[in-house]
C-alpha positions in Angstrom: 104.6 98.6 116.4 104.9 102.1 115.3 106.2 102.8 111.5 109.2 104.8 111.6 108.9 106.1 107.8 106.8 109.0 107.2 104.2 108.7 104.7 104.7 110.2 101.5 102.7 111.2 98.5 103.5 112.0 95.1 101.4 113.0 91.9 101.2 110.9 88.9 98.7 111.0 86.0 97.0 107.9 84.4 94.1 106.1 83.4 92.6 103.0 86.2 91.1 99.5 85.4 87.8 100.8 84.8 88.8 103.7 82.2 88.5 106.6 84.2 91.3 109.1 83.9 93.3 110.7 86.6 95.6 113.7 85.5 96.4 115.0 89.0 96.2 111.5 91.2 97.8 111.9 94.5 99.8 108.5 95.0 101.3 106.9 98.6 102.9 103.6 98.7 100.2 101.6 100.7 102.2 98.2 101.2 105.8 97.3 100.6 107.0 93.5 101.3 111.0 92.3 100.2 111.6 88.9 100.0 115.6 86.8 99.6 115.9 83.9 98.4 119.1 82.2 98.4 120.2 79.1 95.7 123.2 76.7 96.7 124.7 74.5 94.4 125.8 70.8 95.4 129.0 72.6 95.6 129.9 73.2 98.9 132.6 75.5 98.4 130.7 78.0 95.9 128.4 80.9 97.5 124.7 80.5 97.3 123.4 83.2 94.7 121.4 86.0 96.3 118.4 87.4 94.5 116.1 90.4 96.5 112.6 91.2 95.2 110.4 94.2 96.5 106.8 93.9 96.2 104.0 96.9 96.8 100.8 97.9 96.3 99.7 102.1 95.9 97.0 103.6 97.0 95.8 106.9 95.4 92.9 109.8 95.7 91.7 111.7 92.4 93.5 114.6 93.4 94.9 116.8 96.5 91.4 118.2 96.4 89.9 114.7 97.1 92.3 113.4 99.5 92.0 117.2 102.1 88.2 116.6 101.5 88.8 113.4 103.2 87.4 111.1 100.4 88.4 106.7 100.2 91.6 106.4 99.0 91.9 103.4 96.3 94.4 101.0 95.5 95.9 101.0 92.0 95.3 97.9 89.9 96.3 97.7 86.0 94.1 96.9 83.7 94.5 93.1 84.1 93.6 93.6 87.3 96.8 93.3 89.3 97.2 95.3 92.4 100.8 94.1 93.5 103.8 95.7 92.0 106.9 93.9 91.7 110.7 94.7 90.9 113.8 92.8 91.7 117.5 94.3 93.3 120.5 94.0 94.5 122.3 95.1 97.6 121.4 95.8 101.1 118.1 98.3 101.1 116.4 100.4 103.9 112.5 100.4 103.8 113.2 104.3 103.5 115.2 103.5 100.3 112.7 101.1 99.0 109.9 103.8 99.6 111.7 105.7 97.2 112.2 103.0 94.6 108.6 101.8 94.5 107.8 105.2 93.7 110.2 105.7 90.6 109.5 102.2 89.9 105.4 103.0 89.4 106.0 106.3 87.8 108.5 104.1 85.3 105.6 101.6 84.8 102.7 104.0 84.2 105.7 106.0 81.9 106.3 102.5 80.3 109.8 102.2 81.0 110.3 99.9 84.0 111.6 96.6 83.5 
């Protein structure tokens, strides 16, 4: 099955697991997988409550120089070793629109402002 949503990059600076900084990284969402999970009550006549939760990974290269050379591209992990990103929301999403959240929500993380 073909993927419909073009690949994007994006540039974000930071430091990997093993200590080795990258000011110019070029950054692409490698994975993204949403789950819902729905919670009924005994109560028959109340709603089930809804909750949505986006999980991805990111791969990156060093820099646009790396990445037209054709170098490995590597996937992100933080320093505990965690590769798979993770944020919650609400509402109906399209995997465009989620392309686009995974990518403010990394920035946000390696900003240290996501939550």
């Amino acid at each position: 099955m073909n993927n419909p949503i073009a690949q994007t990059t994006f540039e974000a600076t930071f430091t990997d697991a093993y200590g080795v900084e990258h000011p110019a990284a070029v950054c692409a969402i490698a994975a993204i997988s949403r789950t819902e999970s729905c919670h009924f009550t005994s109560d028959l006549a109340t709603a089930g409550e809804t909750t949505a939760n986006c999980y991805y990974s990111v791969r990156y290269w060093h820099n646009a120089e790396a990445l037209a050379s054709g170098a490995k591209d590597l996937l992100y992990s933080d320093k505990e070793g965690i590769g798979q990103l993770q944020f919650a929301f609400t509402g109906d999403k399209t995997l465009t629109e989620l392309l686009s959240d995974c990518q403010a929500h990394f920035i946000a993380i390696l900003a240290g402002t996501a939550q």
